[in-house]
C-alpha positions as CSV (number, residue, x, y, z in Angstrom):
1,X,0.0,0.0,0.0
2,X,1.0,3.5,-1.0
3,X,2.9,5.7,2.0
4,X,-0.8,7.7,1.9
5,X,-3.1,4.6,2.0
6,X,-2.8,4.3,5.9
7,X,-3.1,7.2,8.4
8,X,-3.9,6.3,12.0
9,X,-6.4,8.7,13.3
10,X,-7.3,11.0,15.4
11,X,-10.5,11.1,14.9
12,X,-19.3,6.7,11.0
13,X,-21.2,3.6,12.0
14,X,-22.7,0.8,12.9
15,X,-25.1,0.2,16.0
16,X,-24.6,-2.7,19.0
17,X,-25.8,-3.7,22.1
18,X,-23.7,-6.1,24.8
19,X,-25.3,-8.5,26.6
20,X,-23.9,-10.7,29.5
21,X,-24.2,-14.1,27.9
22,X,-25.6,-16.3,30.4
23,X,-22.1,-18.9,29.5
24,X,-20.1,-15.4,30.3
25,X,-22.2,-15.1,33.9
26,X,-20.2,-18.3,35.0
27,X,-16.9,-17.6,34.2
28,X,-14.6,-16.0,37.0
29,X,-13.6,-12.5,37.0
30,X,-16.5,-11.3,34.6
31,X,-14.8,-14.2,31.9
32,X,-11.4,-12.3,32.0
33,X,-9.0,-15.2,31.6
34,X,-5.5,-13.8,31.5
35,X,-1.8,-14.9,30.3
36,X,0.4,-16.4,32.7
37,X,2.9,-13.1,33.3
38,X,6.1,-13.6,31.0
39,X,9.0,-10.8,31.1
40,X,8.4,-7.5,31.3
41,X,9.2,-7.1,27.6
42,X,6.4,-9.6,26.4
43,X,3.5,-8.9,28.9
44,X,2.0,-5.9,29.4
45,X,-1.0,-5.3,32.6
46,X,-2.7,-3.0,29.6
47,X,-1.7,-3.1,26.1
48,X,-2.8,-0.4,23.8
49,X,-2.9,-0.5,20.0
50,X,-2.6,2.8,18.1
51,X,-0.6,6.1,19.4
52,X,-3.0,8.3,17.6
53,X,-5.8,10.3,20.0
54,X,-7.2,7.4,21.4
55,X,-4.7,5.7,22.2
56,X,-2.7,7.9,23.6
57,X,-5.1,9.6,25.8
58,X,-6.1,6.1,27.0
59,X,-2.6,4.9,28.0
60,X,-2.0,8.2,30.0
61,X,-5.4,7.5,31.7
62,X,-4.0,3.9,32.1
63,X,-0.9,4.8,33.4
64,X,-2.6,6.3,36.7
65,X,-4.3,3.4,37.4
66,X,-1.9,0.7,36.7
67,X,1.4,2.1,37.0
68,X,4.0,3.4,33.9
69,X,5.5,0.4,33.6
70,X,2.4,-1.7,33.4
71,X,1.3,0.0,30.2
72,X,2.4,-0.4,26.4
73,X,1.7,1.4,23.3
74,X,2.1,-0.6,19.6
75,X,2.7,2.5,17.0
76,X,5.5,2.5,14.4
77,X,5.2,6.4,13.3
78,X,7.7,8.8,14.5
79,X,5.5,11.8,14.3
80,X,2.1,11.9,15.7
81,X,-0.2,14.5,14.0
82,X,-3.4,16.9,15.2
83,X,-5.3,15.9,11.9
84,X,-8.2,18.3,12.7
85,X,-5.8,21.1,12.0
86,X,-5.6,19.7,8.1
87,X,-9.0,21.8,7.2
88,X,-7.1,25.1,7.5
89,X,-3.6,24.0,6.5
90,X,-5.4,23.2,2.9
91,X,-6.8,26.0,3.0
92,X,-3.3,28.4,4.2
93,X,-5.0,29.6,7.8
94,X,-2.5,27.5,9.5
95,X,1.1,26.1,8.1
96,X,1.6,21.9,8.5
97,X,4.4,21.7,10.9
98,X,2.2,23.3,13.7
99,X,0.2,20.0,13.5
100,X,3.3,17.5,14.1
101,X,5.0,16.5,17.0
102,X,7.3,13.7,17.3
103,X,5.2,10.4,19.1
104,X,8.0,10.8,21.9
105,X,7.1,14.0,23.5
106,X,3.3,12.7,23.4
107,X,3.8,9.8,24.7
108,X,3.2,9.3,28.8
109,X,6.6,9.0,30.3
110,X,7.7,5.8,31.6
111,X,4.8,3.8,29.2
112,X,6.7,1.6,27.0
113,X,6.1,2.5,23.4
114,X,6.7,-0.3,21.3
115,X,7.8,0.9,17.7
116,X,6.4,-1.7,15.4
117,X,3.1,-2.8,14.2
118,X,0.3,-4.9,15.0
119,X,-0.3,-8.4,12.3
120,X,-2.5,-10.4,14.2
121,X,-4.7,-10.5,17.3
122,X,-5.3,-13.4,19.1
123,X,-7.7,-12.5,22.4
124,X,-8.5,-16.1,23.0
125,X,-5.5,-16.3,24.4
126,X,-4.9,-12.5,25.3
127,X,-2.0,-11.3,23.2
128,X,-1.2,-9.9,19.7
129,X,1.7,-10.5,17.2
130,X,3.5,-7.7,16.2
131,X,6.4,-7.8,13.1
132,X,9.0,-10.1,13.4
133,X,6.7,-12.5,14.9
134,X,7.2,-11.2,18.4
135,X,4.8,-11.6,20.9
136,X,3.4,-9.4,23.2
137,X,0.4,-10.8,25.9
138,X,-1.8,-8.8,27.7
139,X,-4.3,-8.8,30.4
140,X,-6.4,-5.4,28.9
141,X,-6.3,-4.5,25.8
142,X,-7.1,-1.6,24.1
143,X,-7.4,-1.0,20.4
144,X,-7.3,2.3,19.0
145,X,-6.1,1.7,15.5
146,X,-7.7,4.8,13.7
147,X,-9.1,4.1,10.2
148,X,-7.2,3.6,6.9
149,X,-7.1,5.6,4.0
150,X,-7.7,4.0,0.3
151,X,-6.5,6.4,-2.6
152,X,-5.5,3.2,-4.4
153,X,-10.0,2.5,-5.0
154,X,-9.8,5.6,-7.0
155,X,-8.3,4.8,-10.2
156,X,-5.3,7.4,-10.9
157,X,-4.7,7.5,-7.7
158,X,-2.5,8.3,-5.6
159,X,0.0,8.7,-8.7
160,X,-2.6,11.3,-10.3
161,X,-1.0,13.8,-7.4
162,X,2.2,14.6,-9.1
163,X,0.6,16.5,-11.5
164,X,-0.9,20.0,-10.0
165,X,-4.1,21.1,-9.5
166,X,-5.3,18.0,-7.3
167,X,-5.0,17.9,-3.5
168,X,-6.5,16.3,-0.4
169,X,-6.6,17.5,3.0
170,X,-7.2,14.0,4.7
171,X,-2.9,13.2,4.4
172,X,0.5,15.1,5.2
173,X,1.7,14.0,1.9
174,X,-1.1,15.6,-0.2
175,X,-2.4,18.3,2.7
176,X,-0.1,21.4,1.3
177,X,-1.2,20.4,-2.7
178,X,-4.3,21.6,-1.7
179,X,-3.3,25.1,-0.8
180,X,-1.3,25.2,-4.1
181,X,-4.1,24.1,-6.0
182,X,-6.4,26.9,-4.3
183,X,-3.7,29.4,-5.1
184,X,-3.1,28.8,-8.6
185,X,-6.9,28.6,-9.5
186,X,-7.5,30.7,-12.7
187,X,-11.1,29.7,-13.9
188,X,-13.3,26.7,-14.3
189,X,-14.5,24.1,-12.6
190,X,-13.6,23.4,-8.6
191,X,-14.6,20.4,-7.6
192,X,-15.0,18.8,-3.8
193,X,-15.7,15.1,-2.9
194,X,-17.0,12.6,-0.3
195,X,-16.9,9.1,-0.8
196,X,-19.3,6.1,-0.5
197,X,-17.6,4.6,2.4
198,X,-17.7,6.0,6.3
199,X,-15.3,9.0,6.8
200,X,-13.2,10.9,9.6
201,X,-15.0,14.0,9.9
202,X,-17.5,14.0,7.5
203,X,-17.5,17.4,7.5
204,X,-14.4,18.0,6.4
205,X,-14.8,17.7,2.9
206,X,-17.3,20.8,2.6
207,X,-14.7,23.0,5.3
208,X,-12.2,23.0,2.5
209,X,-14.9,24.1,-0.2
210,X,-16.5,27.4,2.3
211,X,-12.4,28.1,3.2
212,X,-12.0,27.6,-1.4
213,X,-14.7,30.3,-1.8
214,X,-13.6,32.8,0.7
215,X,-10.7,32.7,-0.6
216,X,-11.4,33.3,-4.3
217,X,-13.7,36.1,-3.2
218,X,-10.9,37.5,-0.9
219,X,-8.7,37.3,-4.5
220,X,-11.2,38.4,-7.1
221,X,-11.8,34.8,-8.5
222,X,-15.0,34.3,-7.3
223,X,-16.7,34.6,-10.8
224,X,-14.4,32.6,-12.8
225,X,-15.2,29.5,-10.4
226,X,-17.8,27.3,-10.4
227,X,-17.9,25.2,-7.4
228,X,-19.5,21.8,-7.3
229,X,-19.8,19.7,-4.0
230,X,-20.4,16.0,-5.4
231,X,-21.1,13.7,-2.8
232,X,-22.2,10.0,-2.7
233,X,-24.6,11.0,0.1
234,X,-28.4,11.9,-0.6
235,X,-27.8,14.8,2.4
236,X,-25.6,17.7,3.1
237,X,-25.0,16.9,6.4
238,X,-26.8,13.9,8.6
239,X,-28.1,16.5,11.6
240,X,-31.0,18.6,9.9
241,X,-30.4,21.3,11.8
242,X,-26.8,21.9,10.9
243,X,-28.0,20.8,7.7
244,X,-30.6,23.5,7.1
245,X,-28.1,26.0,7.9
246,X,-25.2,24.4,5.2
247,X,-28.1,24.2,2.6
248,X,-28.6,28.4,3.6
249,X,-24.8,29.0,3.1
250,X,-24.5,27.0,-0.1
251,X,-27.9,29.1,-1.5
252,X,-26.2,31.9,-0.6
253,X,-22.7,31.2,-2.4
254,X,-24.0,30.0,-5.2
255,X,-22.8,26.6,-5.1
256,X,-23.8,23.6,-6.8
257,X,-24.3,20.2,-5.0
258,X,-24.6,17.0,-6.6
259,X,-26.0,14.2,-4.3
260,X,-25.1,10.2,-4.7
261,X,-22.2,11.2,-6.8
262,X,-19.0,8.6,-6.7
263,X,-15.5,9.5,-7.5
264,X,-14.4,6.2,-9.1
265,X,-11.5,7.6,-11.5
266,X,-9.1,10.6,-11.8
267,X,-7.6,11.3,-15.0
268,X,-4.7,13.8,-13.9
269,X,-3.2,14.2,-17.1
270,X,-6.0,15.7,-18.7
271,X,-7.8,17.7,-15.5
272,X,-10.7,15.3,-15.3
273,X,-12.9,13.6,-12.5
274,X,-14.9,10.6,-13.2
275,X,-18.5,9.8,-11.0
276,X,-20.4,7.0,-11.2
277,X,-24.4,7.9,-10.2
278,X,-25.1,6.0,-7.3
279,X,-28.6,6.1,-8.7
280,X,-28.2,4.7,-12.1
281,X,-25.8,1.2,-11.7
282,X,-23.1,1.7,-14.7
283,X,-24.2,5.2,-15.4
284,X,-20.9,7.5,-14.8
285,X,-20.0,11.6,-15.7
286,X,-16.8,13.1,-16.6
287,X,-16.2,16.8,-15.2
288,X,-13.2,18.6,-16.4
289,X,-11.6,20.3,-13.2
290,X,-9.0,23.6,-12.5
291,X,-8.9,22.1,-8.5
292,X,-10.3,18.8,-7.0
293,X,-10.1,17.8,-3.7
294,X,-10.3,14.4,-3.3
295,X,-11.8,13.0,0.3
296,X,-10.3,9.4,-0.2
297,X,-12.4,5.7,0.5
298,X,-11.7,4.9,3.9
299,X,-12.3,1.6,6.2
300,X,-10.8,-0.4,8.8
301,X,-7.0,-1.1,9.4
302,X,-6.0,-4.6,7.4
303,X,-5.3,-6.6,10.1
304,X,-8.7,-5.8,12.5
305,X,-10.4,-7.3,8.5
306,X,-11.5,-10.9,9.5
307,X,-9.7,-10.4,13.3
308,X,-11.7,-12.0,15.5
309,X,-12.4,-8.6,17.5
310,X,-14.2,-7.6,14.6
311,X,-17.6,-7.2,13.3
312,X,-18.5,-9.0,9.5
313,X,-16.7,-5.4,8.3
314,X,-13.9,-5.4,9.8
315,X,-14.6,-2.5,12.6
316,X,-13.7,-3.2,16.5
317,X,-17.1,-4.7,17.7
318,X,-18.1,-3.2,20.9
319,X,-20.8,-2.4,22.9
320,X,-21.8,1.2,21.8
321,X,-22.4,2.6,25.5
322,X,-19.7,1.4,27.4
323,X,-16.9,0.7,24.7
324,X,-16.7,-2.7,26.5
325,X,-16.0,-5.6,23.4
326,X,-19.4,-7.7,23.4
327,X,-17.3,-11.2,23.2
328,X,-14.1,-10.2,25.2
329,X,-15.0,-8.9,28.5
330,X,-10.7,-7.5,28.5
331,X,-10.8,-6.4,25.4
332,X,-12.0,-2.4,24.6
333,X,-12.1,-0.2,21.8
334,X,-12.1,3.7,21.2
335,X,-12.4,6.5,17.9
336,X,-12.2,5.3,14.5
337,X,-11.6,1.4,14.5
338,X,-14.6,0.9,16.7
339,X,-18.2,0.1,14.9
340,X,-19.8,3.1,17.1
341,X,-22.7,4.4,15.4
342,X,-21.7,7.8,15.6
343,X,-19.3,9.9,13.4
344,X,-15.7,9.5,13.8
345,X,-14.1,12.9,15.3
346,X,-11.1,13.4,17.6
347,X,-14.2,15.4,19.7
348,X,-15.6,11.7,20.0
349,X,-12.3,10.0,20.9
350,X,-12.5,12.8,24.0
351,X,-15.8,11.9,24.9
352,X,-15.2,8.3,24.3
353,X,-12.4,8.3,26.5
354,X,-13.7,9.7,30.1
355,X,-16.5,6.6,29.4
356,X,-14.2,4.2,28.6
357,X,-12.0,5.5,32.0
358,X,-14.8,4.5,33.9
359,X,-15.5,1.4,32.2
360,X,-12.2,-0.2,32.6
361,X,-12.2,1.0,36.2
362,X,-14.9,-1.0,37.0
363,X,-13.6,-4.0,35.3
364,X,-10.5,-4.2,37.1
365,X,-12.7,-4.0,40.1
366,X,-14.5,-7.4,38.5
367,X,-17.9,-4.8,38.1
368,X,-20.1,-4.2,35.7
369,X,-20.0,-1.2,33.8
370,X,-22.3,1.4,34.4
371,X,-20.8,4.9,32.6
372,X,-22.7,5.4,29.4
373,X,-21.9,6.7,26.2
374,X,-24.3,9.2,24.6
375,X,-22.8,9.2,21.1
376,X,-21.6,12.6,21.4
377,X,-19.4,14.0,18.4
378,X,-18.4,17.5,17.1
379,X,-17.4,18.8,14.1
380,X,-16.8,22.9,14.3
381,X,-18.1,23.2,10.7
382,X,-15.3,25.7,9.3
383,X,-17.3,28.4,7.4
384,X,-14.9,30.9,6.2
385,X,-12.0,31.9,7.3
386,X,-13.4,33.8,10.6
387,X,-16.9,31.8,10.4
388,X,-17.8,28.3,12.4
389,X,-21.0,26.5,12.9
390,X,-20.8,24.4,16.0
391,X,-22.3,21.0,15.3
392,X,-22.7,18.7,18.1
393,X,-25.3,15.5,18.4
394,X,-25.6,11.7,19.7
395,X,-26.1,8.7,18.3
396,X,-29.8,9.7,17.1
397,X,-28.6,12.8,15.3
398,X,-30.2,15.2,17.9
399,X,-28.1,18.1,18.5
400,X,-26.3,18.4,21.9
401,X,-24.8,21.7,22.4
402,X,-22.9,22.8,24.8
403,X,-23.2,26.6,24.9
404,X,-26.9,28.3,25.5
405,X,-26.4,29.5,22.2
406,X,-27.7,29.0,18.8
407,X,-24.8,27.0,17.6
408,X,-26.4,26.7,14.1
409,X,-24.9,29.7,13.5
410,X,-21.6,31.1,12.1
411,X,-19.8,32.8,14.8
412,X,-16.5,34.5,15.0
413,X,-16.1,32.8,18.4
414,X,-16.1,29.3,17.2
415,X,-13.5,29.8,14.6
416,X,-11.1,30.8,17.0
417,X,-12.2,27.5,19.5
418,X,-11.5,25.4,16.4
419,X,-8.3,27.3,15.2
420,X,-7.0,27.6,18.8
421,X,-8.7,26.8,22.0
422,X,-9.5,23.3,20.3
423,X,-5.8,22.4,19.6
424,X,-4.2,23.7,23.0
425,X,-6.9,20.9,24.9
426,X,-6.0,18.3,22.6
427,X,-2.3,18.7,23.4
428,X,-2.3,19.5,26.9
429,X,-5.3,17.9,28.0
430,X,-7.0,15.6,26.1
431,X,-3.4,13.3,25.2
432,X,-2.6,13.6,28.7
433,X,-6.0,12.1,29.9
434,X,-7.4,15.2,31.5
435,X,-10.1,16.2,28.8
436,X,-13.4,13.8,28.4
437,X,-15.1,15.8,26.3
438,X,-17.4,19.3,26.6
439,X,-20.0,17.5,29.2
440,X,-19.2,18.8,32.2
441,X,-19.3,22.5,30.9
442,X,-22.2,21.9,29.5
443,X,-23.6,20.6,32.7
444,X,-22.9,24.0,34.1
445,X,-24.1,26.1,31.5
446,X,-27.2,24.5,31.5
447,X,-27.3,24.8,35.6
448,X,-26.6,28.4,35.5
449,X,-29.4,29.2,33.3
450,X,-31.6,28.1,36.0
């Protein structure tokens, strides 16, 4: 796979409910049957998967409970990235390398980080094999794998990104293309996609196109642009709310949205985009582009596909409330890997990981979980380059805001949460297990309106 197939995330889908099997009610310890203890290299009290947002915020969390030295993270990159900041690196608000830090200095000190990667998971017999066939056991594990990216389905791709005039804000490699293309726009045809698969932040792909058309207006090339937003979804946004407000904005601008519309093909050479209709089966449309941004197929890391902590797709299958895996009671997932109905945002991991906190807690005190997660998600839908409209909702699409505010809005306020309040708490709280997410505030905004 390409260097910019994989990206570990942060930061839509699929519902479940765990049950305590009445064969699970007999076993000891809530069915947790652990590894004898080997060395301290190859046996770890909590072993987590993934050093993106999940799993690093989990192992600092872990690291309280259990000790430094009783907790290992599995991630071979060298530099761990804040990928929400992508939207307005593509779009030149904010340059790349204020995004990257190397995995070291984010790493809780004295957890062992294990620099290699995860080929097969075994939790029948509670451990994992990592490259080189070496062999790590566990007695909790924690998978936070993120989501991969697939440029490779889109034929053209990723080699159609040497040429110019193409870019994609969802990898480091292709991230700063985009803000080329946006600059050297002259006229025709700009074109933004989403996919027909789940996403991380499925609102980034229309952030890019609002930041696109502020800037062409800011540069006097509004009028030679014609902005398309081709999507393979039959909505602009799944909350109406938010979505009724997008719809207003895109009225307003002037720009053209086709729904159930595929990227399937990317002819760099000659500046065109193919789409097959979701619709019509067979039936697809060539558009002739002066910038595309490409928002890539995405799904679950290769080896969680046929894992046995997996559902038929290939996503962590847990229980959607407590995060708890519905066959193995020591097993626990968190952000994009997991098959949570709910959309896959580092604002998710946050709230994910205050309930799974609590969760594991009570496990290790052989109780049942009680802590419940809501669904909550946010994506600060980037506007402009001043303007954000705060969405936040559950697992039923219900909007769950946090400030007594209409956040439907655009509001100068929010831009600067998302372009600088948001990224201080994910560095200094969230990866360093302080942050579980905007509930508590909202609990006392709510109070003091009474």
């Amino acid at each position: 796979m390409s260097a910019i197939g994989v990206v570990s995330s942060c930061s839509c889908l699929r519902p479940g409910v765990w049950l305590l099997k009445p064969g699970m009610q007999q076993m000891s310890s809530l069915g947790l049957h652990t590894a004898a203890r080997c060395a301290a290299k190859d046996y770890y009290e909590v072993l987590v998967l993934g050093g993106g947002a999940g799993g690093i915020a989990m192992s600092a969390r872990m690291k309280r409970k259990v000790g430094a030295g009783n907790v290992a993270v599995v991630e071979p990159s060298k530099t761990h990235y804040y990928q929400p900041l992508w939207t307005l690196v593509g779009g030149g608000a904010k340059r790349l390398a204020t995004s990257a830090r190397p995995t070291g200095s984010v790493m809780p000190k004295g957890v062992e980080w294990i620099k290699s990667r995860v080929t097969a998971l075994d939790p029948d017999k509670n451990c994992v094999w990592l490259e080189n066939d070496i062999k790590i056991s566990y007695k909790y594990l924690i998978i936070a794998l993120g989501i991969s990216l697939h440029y490779e389905k889109i034929k053209g791709l990723p080699e159609g990104f040497d040429h110019p005039k193409i870019g994609s804000n969802y990898s480091v490699h292709t991230v700063e293309k985009t803000w080329k293309a946006l600059q050297d726009f002259k006229e025709g045809n700009a074109i933004f996609t989403f996919p027909n698969t789940p996403v991380k932040c499925a609102g980034a792909p229309q952030k890019i196109m609002y930041l696109s058309e502020a800037y062409w207006r800011k540069t006097g090339k509004r009028s030679k642009a014609n902005i398309m937003f081709n999507t393979s979804l039959g909505v602009i946004f799944g909350v109406k709310k938010y979505a009724d407000a997008l719809l207003e904005i895109i009225k307003e601008r002037n720009i053209a949205v086709n729904y159930k519309r595929n990227l399937v093909e990317v002819r760099a050479d000659k500046q065109e985009a193919v789409f097959e209709n979701l619709d019509k089966p067979g039936v697809t449309e060539v558009h002739q582009y002066e910038m595309l941004h490409v928002t890539p197929p995405m799904g679950p890391p290769d080896v969680l596909i046929d894992s046995p902590v997996s559902d038929q797709i290939g996503w962590v299958d847990v229980d959607k409330e407590t995060l708890q895996h519905k066959k193995y009671p020591n097993v626990f997932g968190i952000g994009d890997c997991t098959n949570l109905p709910t959309s896959k945002t580092a604002a998710a991991v946050a709230a994910q990981s205050g309930v799974l906190d609590k969760t594991i807690s009570l496990v290790m005190k052989n109780q049942l979980p009680t802590k419940k997660y809501d669904g909550y998600t946010s994506c600060p839908l980037v506007t402009g380059y001043n303007k954000v409209i705060l969405a936040e909702f559950d697992y039923n699409a219900q909007p769950l805001e946090t400030f007594p505010i209409d956040q439907s809005k655009e509001r100068v306020t929010m831009y600067h949460m998302k372009a600088d309040m948001m990224p201080f708490l994910y560095w200094n709280m969230l990866l360093k297990g302080y942050w579980g997410g905007p509930a508590p505030v909202r609990k006392l905004m709510h109070l003091g309106l009474k």
